[in-house]
C-alpha positions as CSV (number, residue, x, y, z in Angstrom):
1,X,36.2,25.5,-42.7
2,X,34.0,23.8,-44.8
3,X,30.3,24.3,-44.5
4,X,30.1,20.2,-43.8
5,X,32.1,20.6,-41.0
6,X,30.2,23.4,-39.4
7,X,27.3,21.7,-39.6
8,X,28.3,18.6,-38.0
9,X,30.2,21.1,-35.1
10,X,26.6,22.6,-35.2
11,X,25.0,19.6,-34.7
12,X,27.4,18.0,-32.1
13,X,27.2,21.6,-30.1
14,X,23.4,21.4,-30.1
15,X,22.8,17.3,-29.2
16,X,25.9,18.4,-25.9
17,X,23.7,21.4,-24.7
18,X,20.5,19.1,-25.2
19,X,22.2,16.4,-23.2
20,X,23.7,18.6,-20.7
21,X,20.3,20.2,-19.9
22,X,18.2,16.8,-19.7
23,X,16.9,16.2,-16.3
24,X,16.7,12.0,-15.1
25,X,13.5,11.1,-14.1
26,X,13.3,10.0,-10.4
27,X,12.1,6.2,-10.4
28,X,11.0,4.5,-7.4
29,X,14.1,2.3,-6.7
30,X,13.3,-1.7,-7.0
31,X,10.4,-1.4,-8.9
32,X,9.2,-2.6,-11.6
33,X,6.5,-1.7,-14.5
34,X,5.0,-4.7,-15.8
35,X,1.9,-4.7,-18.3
36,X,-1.0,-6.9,-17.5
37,X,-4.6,-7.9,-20.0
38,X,-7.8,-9.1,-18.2
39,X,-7.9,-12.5,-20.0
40,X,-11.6,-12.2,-19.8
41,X,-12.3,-8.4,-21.2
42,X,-8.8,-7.7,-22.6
43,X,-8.3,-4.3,-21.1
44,X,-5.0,-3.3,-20.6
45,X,-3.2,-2.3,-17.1
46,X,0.3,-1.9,-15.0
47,X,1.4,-3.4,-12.3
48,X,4.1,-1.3,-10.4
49,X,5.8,-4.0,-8.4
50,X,8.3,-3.7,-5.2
51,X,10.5,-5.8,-4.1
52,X,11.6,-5.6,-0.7
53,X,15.1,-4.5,-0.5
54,X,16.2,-8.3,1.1
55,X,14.4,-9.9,-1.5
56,X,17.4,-11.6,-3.2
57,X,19.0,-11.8,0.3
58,X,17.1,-15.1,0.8
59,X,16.1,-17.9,-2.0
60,X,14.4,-19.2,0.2
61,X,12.1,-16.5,2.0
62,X,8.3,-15.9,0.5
63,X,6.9,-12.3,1.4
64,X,3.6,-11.1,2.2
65,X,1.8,-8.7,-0.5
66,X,-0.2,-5.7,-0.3
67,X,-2.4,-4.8,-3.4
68,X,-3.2,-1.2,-3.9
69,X,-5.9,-0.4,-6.7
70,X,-5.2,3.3,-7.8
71,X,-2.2,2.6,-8.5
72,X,-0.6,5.7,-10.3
73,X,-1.8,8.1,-7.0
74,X,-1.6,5.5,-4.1
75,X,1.6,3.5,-4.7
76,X,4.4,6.6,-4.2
77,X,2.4,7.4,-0.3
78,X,2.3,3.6,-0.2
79,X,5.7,3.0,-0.9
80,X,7.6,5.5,1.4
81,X,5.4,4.3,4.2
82,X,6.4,0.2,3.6
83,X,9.8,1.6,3.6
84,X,10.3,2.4,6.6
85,X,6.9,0.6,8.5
86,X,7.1,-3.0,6.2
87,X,10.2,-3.4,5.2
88,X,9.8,-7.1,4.8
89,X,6.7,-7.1,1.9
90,X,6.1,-6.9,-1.4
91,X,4.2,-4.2,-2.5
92,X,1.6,-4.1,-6.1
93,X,0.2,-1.2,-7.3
94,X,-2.5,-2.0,-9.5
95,X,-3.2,1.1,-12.5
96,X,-6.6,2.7,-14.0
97,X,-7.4,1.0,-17.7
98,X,-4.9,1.9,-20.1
99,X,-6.3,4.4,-22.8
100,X,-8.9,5.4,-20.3
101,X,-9.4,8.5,-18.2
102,X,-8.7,7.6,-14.6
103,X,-11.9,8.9,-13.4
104,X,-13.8,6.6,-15.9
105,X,-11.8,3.9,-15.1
106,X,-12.1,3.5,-11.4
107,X,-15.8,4.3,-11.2
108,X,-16.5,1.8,-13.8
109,X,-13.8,-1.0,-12.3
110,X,-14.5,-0.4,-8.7
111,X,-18.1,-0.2,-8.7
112,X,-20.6,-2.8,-8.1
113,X,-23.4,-3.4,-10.3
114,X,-26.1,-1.4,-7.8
115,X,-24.4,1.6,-8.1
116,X,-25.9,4.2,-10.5
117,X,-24.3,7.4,-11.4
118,X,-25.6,9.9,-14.1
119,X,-22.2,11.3,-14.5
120,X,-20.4,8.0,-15.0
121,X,-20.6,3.9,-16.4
122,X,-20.4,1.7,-13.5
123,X,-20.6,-1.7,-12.3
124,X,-17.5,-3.6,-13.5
125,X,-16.9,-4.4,-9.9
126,X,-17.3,-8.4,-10.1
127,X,-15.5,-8.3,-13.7
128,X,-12.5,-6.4,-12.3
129,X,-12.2,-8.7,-9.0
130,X,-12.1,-12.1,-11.6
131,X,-8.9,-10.0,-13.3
132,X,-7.6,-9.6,-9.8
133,X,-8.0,-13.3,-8.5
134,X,-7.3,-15.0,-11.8
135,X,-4.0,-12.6,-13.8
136,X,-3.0,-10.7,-11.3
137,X,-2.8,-13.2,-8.5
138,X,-1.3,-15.5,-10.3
139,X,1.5,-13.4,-12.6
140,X,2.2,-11.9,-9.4
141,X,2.5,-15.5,-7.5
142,X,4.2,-16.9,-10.5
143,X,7.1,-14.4,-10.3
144,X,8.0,-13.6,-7.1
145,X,8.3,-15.5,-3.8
146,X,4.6,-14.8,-2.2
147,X,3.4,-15.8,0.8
148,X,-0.1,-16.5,-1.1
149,X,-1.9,-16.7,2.4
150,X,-1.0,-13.3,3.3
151,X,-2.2,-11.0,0.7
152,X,-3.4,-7.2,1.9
153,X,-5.7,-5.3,0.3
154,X,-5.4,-0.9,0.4
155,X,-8.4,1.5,-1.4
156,X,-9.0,4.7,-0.5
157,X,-12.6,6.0,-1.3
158,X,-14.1,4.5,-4.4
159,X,-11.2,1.8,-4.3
160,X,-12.6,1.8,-0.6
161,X,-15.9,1.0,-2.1
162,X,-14.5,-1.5,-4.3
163,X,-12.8,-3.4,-1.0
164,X,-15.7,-3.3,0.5
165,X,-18.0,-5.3,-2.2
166,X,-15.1,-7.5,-2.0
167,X,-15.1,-7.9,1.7
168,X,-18.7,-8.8,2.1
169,X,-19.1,-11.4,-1.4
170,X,-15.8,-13.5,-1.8
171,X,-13.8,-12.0,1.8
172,X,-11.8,-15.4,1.4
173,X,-9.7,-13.4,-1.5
174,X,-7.4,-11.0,1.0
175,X,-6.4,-11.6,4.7
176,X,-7.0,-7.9,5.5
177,X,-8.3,-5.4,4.1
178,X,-7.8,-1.3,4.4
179,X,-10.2,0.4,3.2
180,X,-10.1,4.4,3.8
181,X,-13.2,6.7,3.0
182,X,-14.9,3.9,1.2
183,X,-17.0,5.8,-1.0
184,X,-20.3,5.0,0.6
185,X,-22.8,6.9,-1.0
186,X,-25.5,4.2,0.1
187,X,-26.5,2.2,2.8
188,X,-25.1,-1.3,2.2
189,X,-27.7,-2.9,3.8
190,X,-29.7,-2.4,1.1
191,X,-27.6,-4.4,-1.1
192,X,-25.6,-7.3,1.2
193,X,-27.7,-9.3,3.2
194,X,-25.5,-9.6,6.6
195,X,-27.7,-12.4,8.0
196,X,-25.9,-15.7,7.6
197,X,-26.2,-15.7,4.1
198,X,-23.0,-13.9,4.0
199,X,-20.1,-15.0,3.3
200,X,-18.2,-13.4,6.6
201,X,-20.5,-16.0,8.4
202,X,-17.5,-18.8,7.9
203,X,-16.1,-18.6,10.7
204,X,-13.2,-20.9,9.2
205,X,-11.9,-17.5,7.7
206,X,-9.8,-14.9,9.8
207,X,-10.3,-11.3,8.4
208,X,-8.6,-7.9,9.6
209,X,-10.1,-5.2,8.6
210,X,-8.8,-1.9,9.3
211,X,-11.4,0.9,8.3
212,X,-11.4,4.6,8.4
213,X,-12.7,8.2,7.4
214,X,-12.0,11.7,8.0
215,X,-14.2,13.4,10.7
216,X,-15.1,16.2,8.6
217,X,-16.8,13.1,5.9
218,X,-20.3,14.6,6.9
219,X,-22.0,12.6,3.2
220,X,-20.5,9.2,3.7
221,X,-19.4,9.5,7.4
222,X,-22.9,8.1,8.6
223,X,-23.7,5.2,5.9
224,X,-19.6,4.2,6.8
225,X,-20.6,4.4,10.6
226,X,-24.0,2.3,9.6
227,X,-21.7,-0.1,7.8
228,X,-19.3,-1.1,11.0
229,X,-22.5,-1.0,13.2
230,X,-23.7,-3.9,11.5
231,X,-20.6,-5.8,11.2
232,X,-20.4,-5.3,14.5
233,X,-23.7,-6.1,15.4
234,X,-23.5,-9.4,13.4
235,X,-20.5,-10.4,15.5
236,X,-18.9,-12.1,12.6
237,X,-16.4,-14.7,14.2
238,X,-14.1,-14.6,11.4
239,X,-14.0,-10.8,11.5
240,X,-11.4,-8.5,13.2
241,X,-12.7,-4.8,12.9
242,X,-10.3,-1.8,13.5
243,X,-11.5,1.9,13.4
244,X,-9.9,4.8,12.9
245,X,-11.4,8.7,12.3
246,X,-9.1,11.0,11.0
247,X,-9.6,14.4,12.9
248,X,-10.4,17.8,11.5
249,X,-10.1,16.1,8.0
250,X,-11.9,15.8,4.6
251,X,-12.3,13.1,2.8
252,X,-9.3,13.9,0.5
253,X,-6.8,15.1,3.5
254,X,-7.5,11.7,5.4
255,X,-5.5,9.8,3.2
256,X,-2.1,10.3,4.2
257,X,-3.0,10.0,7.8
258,X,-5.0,7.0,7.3
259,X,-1.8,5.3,4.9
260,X,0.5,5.8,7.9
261,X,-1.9,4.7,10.5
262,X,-3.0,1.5,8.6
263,X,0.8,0.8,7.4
264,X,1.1,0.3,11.8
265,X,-2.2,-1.7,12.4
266,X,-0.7,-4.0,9.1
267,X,2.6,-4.2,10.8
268,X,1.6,-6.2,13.5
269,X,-0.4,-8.7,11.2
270,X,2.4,-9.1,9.0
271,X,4.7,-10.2,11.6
């Protein structure tokens, strides 16, 4: 045998065993990676969008949506829980800044400008919210069969944080609004003026909030409970307020109970 040929035996041997010993990687079935700019900054992002399994069932039929900031973390719990709780909704994972650490990205984009930290840049808050309502909302509505008045935002501790600034300056820009172990490492009232300056005093909005923390969250647990006190003092007519405390947890080992226990508060909204 020539030495050609035993090369290219060589060669095919090698690329079978390579082939033979490549793993698939599991994918999230009907979803979709899509890339997204802020037209205002031009960072780059991802959207991780699925479709509810009955979405081509109907032509017809526009589904709710629930926006999860965090994306790359949030969107697998998310997922399996919609599956099985919210069959019927489309679900968008929103990712950290492309080309940028995760933890610099999220304290920078979900932070409001009153927020100092020595360890990180902040206060992109009000930037990142224009991206949301003006690319996001609209490649999102664009594409897919929305029900534009029923949009649901999810963030879990400094995407919690992010919700919240959210909530109490433009509220009109999600229906309802999780938001587990907001990362309140101040108290709020410092910064919003609940008197009837703001916003949540039109009481031609309807808002569901569902809010929640572990019971072991002894830093933020107080400025969290000081933050529904005054919502609730306020009695905002526009304003539904749900509670939950996760028991004998962290802040970290709240989050799955508080997806699955918001994924059944949402439920009921949805429908």
């Amino acid at each position: 045998m020539s030495i050609q040929k035993s090369l290219v035996l060589i060669i095919i041997f090698i690329t079978a065993t390579v082939q033979a010993n490549e793993h698939k990687k599991y994918e999230i079935p009907n979803t979709e990676v899509v890339p997204l700019k802020n037209s205002k900054s031009g960072e780059q992002y991802e959207l991780y969008i699925q479709l509810p399994v009955t979405y081509s069932d109907n032509s017809d039929k526009k589904y709710p949506v629930l926006y999860v900031t965090d994306g790359p973390e949030n969107f697998k719990l998310l997922s399996g829980a919609a599956e099985y709780l919210m069959e019927n909704v489309i679900l968008v994972g929103i990712s950290w800044q492309r080309g940028v650490a995760a933890v610099d990205s999220r304290h920078w984009d979900y932070s409001p400008k009153w927020l100092k930290l020595e360890t990180y840049k902040t206060g992109n808050a009000d930037n990142y919210l224009s991206f949301i309502r003006n690319d996001v909302f609209k490649y999102v509505e664009k594409n897919y069969r929305t029900a534009s008045n029923n949009r649901t935002y999810f963030g879990f501790s400094m995407g919690g944080l992010f919700g919240t600034h959210v909530l109490l300056t433009q509220p009109e820009t999600f229906n309802n609004y999780i938001l587990g172990s907001p990362y309140l490492a101040r108290d709020l009232s410092k910064y919003y003026q609940f008197d009837k300056s703001l916003p949540l005093r039109n009481n031609n909005l309807k808002v569901n909030v569902f809010l929640s923390y572990g019971e072991l969250e002894k830093g933020y647990g107080k400025n969290i409970e000081s933050f529904i006190a005054k919502l609730r003092n306020e009695n905002y007519q526009s304003l539904v307020l749900k509670k939950e405390i996760v028991k004998s947890a962290g802040h970290i080992k709240s989050f799955p109970e508080t997806v699955v226990r918001a994924m059944y508060w949402l439920s009921d909204f949805i429908k």
